[in-house]
MDTraj code that builds the backbone (N, CA, C; nanometers):
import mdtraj as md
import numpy as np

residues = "UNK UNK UNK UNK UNK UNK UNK UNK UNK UNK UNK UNK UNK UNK UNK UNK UNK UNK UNK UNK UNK UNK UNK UNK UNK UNK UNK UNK UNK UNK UNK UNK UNK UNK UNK UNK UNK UNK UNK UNK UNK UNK UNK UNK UNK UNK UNK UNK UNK UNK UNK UNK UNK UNK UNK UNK UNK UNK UNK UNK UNK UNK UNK UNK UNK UNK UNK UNK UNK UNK UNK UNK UNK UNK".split()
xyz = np.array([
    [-0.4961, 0.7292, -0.6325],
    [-0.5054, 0.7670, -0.4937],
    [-0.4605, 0.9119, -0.4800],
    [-0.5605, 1.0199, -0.4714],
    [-0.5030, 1.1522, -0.4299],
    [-0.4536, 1.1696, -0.2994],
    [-0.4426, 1.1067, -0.2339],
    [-0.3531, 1.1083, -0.0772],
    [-0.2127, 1.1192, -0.1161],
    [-0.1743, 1.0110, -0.1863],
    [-0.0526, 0.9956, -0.2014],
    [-0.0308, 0.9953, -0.3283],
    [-0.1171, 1.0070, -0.4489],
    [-0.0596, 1.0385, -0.5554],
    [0.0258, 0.9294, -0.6269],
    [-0.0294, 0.7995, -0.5602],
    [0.0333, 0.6606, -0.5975],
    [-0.0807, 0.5484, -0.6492],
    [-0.0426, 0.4330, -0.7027],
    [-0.1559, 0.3388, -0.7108],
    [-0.0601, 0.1926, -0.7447],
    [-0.0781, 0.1408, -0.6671],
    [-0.0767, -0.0075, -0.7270],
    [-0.1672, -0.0892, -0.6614],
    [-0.2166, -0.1945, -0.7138],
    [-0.2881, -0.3041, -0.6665],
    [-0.2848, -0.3805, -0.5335],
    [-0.1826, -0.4762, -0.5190],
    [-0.1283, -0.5063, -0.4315],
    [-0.1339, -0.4224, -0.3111],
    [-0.0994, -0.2963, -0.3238],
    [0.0138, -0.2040, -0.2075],
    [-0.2082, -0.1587, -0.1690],
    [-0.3098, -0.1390, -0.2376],
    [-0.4122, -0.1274, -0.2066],
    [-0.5010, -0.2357, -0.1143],
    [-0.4963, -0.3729, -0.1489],
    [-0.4987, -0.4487, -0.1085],
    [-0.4615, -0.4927, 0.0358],
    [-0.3379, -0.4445, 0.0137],
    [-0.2553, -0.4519, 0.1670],
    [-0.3273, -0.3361, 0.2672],
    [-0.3136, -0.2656, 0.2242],
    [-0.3693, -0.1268, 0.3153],
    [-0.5257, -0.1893, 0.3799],
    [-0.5964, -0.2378, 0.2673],
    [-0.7519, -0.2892, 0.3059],
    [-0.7546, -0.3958, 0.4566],
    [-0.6356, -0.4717, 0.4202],
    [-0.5999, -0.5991, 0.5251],
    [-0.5427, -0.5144, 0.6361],
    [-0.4867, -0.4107, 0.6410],
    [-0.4550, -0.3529, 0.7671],
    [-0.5101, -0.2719, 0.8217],
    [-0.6122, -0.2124, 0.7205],
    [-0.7466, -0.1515, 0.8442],
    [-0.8523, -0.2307, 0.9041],
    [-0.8786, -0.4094, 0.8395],
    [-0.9021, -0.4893, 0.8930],
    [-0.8895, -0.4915, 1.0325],
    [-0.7766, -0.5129, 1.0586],
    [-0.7132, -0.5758, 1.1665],
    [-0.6511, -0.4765, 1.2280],
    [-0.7069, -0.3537, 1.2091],
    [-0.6661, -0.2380, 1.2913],
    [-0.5616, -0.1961, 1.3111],
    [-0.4325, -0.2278, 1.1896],
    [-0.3263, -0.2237, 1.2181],
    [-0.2918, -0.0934, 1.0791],
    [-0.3663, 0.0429, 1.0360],
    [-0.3629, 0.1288, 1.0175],
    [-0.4205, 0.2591, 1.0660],
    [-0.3766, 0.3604, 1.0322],
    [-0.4722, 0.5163, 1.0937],
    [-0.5710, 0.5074, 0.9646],
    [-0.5609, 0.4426, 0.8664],
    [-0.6590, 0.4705, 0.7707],
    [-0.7997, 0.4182, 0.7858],
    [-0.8791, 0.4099, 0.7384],
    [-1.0383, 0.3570, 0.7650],
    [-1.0945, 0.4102, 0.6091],
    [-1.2250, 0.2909, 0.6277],
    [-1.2797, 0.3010, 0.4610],
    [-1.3023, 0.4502, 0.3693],
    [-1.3168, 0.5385, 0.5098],
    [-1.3135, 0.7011, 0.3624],
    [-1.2232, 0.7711, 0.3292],
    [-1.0650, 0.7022, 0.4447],
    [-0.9713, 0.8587, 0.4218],
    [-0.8698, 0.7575, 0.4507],
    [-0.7769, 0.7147, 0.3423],
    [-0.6180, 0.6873, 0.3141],
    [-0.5672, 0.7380, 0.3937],
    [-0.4386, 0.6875, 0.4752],
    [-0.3202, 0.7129, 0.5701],
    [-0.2315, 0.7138, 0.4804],
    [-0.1242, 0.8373, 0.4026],
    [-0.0778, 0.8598, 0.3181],
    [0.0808, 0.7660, 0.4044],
    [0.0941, 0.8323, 0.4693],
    [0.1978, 0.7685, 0.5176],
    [0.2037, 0.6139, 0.5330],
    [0.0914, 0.5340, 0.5899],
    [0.0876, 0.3950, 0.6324],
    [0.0849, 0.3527, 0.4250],
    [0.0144, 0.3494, 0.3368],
    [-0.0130, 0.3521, 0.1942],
    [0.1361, 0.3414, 0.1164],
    [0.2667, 0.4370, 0.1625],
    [0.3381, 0.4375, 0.1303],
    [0.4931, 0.3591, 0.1695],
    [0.4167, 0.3220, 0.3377],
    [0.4960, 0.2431, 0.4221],
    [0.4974, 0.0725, 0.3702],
    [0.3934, 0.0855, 0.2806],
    [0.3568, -0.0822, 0.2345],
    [0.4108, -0.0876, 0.0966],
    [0.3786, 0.0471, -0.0060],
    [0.4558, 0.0232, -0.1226],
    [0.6067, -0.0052, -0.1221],
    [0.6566, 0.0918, 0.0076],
    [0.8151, 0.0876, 0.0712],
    [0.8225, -0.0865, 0.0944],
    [0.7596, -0.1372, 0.1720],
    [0.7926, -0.2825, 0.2079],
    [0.7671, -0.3936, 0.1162],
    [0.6893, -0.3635, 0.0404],
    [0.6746, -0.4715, -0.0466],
    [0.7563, -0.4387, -0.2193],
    [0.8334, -0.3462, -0.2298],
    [0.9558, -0.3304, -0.3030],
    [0.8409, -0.2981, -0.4273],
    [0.7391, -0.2160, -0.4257],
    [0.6399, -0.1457, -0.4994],
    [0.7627, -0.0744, -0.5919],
    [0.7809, -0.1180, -0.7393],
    [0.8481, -0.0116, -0.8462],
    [0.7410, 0.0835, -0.9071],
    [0.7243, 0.1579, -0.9693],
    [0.6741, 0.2522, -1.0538],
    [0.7099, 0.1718, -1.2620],
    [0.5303, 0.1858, -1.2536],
    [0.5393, 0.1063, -1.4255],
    [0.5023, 0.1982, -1.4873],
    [0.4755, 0.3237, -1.4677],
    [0.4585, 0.4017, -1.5405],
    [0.3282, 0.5573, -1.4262],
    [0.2841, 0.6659, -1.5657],
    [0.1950, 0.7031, -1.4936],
    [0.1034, 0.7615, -1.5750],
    [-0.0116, 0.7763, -1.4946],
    [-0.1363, 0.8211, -1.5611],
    [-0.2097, 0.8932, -1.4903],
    [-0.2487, 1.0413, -1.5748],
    [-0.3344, 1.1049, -1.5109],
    [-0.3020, 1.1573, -1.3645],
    [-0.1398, 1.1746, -1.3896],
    [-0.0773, 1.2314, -1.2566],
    [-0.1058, 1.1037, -1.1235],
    [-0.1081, 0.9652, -1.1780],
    [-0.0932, 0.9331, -1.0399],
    [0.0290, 0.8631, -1.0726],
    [0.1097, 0.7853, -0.9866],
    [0.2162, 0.7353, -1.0222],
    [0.1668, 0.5879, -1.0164],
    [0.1705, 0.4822, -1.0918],
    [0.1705, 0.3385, -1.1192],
    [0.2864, 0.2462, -1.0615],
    [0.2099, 0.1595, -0.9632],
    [0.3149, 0.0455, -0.9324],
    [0.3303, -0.0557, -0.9837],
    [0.4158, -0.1220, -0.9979],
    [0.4445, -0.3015, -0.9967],
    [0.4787, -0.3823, -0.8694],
    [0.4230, -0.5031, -0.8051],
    [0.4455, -0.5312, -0.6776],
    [0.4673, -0.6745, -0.7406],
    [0.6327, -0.7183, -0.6906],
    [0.6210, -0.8576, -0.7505],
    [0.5582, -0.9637, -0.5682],
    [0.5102, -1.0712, -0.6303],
    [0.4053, -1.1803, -0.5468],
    [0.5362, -1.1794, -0.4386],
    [0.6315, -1.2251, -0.4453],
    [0.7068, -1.2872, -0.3481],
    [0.7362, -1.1448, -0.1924],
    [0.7073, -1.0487, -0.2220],
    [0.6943, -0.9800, -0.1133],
    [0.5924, -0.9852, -0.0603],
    [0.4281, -0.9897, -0.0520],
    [0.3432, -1.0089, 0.0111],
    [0.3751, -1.0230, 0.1515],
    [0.3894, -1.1833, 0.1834],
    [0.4093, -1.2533, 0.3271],
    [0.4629, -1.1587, 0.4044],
    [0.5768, -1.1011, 0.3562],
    [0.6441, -1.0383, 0.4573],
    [0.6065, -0.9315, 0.4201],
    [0.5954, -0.8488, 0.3605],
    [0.5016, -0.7347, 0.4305],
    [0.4129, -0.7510, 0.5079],
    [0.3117, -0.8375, 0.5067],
    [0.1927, -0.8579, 0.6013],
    [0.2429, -0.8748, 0.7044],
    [0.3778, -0.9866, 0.7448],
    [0.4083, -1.0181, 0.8689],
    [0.4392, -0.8342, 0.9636],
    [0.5678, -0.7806, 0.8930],
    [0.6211, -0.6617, 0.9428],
    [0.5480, -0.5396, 0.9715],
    [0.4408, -0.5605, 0.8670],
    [0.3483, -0.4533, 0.8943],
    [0.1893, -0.4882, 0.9940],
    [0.1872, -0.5705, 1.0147],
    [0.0490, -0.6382, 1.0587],
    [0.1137, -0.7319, 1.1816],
    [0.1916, -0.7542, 1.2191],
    [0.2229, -0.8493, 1.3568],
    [0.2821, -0.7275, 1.4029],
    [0.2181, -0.7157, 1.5149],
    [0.2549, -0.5627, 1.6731],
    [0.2816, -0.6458, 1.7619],
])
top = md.Topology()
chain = top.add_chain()
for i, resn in enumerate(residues, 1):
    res = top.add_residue(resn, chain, resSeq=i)
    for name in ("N", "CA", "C"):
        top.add_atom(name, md.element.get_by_symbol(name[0]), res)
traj = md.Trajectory(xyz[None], top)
């Protein structure tokens, strides 16, 4: 992700479900660097390494729910 210069799975995933439901500034061509990083922040996203200058996450399963709730219930 050149927005933010981050990547994990999960924390991508999440972002997709919250422009869903309209609950990001981001939309399918242009990443919300800030909202992207607000989800790696909540879902306890570590760094597994990096490549090619982006930085690599690990997102363990048991944060999901509640990120979705905190970030996606307004």
């Amino acid at each position: 992700m050149s927005a933010t210069g981050h990547y994990a799975c999960a924390v991508t995933a999440l972002l997709a479900c919250a422009v869903y439901y309209n609950a990001s500034n981001s939309s399918n061509y242009q990443i919300n660097a800030e909202d992207y990083m607000s989800i790696w922040d909540l879902t306890r996203t570590t760094v597994s390494g990096q490549r090619d200058g982006i930085v690599l996450g690990t997102t363990q399963v048991g944060y999901y729910r509640t990120t979705i709730c905190r970030f996606l219930c307004w």
